[in-house]
N, C-alpha and C positions, 0 to 999 in steps of 0.2 A: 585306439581304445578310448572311450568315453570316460567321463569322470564320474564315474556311478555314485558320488556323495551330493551331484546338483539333479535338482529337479525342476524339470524347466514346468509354467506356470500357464497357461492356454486359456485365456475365457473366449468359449465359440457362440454363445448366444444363445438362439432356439436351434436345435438339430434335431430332426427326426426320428425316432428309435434306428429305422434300419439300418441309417446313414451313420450314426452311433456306433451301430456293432460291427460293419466297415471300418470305420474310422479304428476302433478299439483292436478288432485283428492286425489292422496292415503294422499299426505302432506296436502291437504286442509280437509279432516276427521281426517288426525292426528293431526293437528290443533284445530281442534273444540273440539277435545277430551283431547286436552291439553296434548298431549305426546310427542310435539315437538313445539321447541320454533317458534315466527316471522321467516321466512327467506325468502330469495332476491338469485332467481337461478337467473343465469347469462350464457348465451348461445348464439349458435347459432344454425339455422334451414336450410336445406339443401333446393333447391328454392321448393317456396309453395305460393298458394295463400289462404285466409281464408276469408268467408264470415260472418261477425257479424248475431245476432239477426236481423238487421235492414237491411238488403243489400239486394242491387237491383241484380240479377242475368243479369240485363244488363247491369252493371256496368264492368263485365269482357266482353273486347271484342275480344276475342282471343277466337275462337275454343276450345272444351275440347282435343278433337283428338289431335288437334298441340299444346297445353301444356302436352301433355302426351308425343309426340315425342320429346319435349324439355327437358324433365325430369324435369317438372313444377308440383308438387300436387295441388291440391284441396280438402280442407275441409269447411264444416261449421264446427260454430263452438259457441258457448255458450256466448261467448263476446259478450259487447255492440259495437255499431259502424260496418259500412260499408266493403267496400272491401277494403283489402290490400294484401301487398307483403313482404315476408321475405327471405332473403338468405345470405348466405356466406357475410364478412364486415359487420356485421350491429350484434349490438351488443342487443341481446333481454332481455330483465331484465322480471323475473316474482315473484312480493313479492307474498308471500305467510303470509299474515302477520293479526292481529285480531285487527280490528279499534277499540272496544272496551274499555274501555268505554268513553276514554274522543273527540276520533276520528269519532264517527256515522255520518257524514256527509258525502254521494256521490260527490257531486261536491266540498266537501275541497279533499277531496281523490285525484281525478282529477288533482286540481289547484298543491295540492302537490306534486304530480306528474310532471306536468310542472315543477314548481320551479325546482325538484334534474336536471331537464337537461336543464333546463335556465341556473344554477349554471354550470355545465359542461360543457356547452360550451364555458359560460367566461372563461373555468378555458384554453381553448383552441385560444382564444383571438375572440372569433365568439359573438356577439351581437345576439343571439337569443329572441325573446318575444312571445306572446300571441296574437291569433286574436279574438275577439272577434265573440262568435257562435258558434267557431270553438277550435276543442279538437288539445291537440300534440303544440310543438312547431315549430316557423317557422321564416326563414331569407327572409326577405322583402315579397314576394309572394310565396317563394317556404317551403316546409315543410322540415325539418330537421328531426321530429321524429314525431311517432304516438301512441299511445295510443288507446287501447279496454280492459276493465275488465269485471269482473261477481264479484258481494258480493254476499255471503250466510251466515246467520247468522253472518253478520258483518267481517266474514273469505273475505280477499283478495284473486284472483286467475286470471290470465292471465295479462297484464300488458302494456309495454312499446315497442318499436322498435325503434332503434336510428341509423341513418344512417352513418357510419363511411367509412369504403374502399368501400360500397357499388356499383356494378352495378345497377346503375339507368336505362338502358334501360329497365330490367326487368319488372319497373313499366308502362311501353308502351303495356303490355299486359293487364292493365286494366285504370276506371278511380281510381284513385287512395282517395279511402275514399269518391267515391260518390263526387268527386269535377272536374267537367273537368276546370273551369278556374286559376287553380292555377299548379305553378310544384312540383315537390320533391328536396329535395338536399343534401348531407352528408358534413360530415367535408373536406372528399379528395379533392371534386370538390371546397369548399369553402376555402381550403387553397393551395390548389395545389401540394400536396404532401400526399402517405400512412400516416395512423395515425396508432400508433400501439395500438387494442383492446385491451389489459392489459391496457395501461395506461388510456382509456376511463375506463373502467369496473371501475378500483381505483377509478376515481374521483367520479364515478355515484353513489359506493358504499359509499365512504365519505361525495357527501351527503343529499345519505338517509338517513342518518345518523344524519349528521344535521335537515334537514327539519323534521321527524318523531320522532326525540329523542330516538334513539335509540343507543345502543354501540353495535359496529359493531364487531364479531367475524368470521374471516375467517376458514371455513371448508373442509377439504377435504374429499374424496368420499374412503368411505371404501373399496370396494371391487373393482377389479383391474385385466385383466384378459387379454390375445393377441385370436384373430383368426389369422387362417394362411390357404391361397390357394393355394393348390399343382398342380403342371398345369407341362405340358410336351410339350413344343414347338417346340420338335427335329424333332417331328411326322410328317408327310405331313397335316394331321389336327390334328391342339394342339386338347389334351384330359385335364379334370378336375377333379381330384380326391374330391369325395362327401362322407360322413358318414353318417350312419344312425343310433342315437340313441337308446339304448335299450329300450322298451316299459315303463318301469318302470320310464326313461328318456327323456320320450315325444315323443318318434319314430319318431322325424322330421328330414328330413336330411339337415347336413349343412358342413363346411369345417371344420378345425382341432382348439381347441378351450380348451383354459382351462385356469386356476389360474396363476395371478403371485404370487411365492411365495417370498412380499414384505419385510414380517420380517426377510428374510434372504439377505436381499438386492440384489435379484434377479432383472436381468433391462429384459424387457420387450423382448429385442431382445434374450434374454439368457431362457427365458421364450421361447418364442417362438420354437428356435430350439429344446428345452427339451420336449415339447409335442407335435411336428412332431413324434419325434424317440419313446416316449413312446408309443402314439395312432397308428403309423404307422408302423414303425422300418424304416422309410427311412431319408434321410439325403440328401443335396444339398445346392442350392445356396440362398441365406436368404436376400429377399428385400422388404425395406420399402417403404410399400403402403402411407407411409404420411395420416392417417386417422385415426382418436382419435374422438371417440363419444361414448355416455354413454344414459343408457337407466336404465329404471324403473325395479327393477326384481319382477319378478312373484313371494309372497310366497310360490305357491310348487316347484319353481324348488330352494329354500334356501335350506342347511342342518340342519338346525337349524330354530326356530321360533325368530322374533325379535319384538321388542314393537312398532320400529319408521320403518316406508317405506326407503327398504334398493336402492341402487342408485350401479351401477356398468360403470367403465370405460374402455373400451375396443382398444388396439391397435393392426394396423391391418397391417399383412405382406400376402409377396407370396413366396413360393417358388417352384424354380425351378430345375425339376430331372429329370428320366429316368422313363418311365413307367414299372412299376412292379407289383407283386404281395406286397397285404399290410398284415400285422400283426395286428390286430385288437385286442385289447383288449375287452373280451365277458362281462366286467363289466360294459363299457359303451356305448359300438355301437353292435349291430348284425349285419351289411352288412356295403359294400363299393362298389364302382362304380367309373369307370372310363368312365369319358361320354364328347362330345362336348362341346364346351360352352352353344346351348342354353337351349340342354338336363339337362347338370347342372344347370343352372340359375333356369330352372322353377320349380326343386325342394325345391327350397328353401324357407324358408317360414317369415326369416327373410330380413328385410328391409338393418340392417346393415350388414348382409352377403352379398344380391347381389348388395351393392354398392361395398364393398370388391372385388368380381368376375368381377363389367365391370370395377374398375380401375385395375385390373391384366390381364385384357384382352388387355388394353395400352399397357402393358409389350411383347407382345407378340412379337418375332420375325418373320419379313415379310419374 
């Protein structure tokens, strides 16, 4: 039996909605089953728009087409509450927590909610409050943060969006929570300068902590791994080097990809060039894509069975060679290919793979 007064504390980085609402069922059954304590992921979401239970689909007034060219998502999505906006700056919190038994109340949930970022903002010298009707906290007329959940069997899941270095034009592609007469706002616009999302996360964390009584334990993400995209720009047209997993390994093709080994205190870029030369036998010039996001794993692709929903965080380089023949190792890929960009991209079947491939396509030499 767990000690349902801790809540453990997860900052996962950028996570992609999908990989989000994975991550948030498997923990919310492991929750219910009591195999994993209260916990408070702490992320961010690459831009995405999400329509609640309740949302007007004319509430987004942007084209799908022209959010698709934007590299804008769209999901519905299980939450209560209308349409909103998440991206980059804005710091999402999602408890994953069991109101049980002395907490069964929806709208204390709610208000409690408000409170940990009323509390946060003071802690930022920002006077945020409460409007009456209306969910999320706000600075005079404009909204500062928003809130949408789901309860099931008392189990929390989806949560908070709290606006920090946020681009707020973004919210110009819809009305924002089903409200046209009010605006949005984040702390940057409200103090006039970046805030750094660590020190938000702290405060939000401490207190939830407060408001929910809970002792707060900070967790880090077990498993720890680099991709890497091997690209050739010398070419008259850059080529991309692609892998294709053994059948037994999902037979999907993606770029070069494996374990950091952290108990030996391997760092990520040292990582990286060690499974270029093992998967590949090639070697060159080793550049960071600045991209760190963490996603839900699938039980079959673990080597091992594990009791709690295992979490992996992923850093993402490119490198750059000479087109060759590769060495593949037959334990984990049967083929390779060396293909354009968009021949590569569309192989791929991962989300964080082809953001990997269009931020190394920046890389390229005109």
């Amino acid at each position: 039996m767990t000690d349902s007064r801790v809540c453990q504390v997860k900052n996962l980085g950028l996570v992609d909605y999908e990989e989000g609402l994975k991550l948030q069922q498997a923990f919310l059954i492991a929750r219910t089953q009591d195999i994993v304590p209260d916990t408070l992921f702490f992320l961010e979401h690459p831009h995405v728009i999400t329509l609640g239970r309740g949302a007007k689909s004319t509430n987004i007034i942007t084209p799908e087409e022209s959010l698709k060219k934007m590299g804008v998502g769209l999901y519905e999505t299980g939450r209560g509450g209308d349409v909103t906006y998440h991206g980059l700056g804005q710091v999402v919190g999602y408890p994953i927590i069991n109101l049980s038994p002395d907490r069964r109340d929806v709208h204390r949930y709610v208000r409690d909610l408000e409170e940990v970022m009323i509390c946060a903002a003071n802690d930022f010298g920002i006077n945020a409050s409460r409007i009456s009707g209306l969910t999320g906290i706000w600075v005079g007329q404009e909204k500062l943060a928003a809130i949408g959940v789901r309860i099931s069997r008392w189990i929390t899941m989806h949560g908070f969006a709290f606006n920090v270095n946020t681009d707020l034009n973004y919210f110009k592609l819809i009305v924002p929570c089903g409200i046209s007469d009010r605006g949005v706002t984040s702390l940057e616009k409200l103090l006039g300068e970046k805030i750094s999302l660590e020190k938000v996360r702290e405060r939000l964390s401490y207190h939830f902590g407060q408001v929910f009584g809970r002792t707060i334990e900070e967790k880090f993400v077990k498993h720890s791994s680099v991709q890497v995209v091997i690209f050739d720009d010398s070419l008259p047209n850059p080529e991309y080097l692609v892998l294709r997993r053994t059948k037994e390994r999902g037979s999907f093709w993606q770029p070069v990809t494996g374990k950091i080994k952290s108990k030996k205190g391997e760092l990520p870029k040292d990582a990286a060039l060690r499974e270029v030369f093992e998967e590949t036998g090639l070697q060159g010039e080793l550049l960071d894509l600045d991209y760190t996001h963490s996603f839900y794993i699938e039980p079959q692709f673990l080597k091992k069975s594990y009791p709690d929903p295992q979490i992996n965080l992923e850093y993402s380089f490119a490198l750059r060679t000479s087109k060759q023949a590769v060495k593949i190792s037959p334990k984990e890929h049967m083929d390779y290919a060396w293909l354009n960009y968009e021949q590569a991209y569309e192989r791929l079947i991962w989300n964080g793979n082809q953001r990997a491939f269009s931020l190394t396509q920046a890389l390229i030499k005109k």
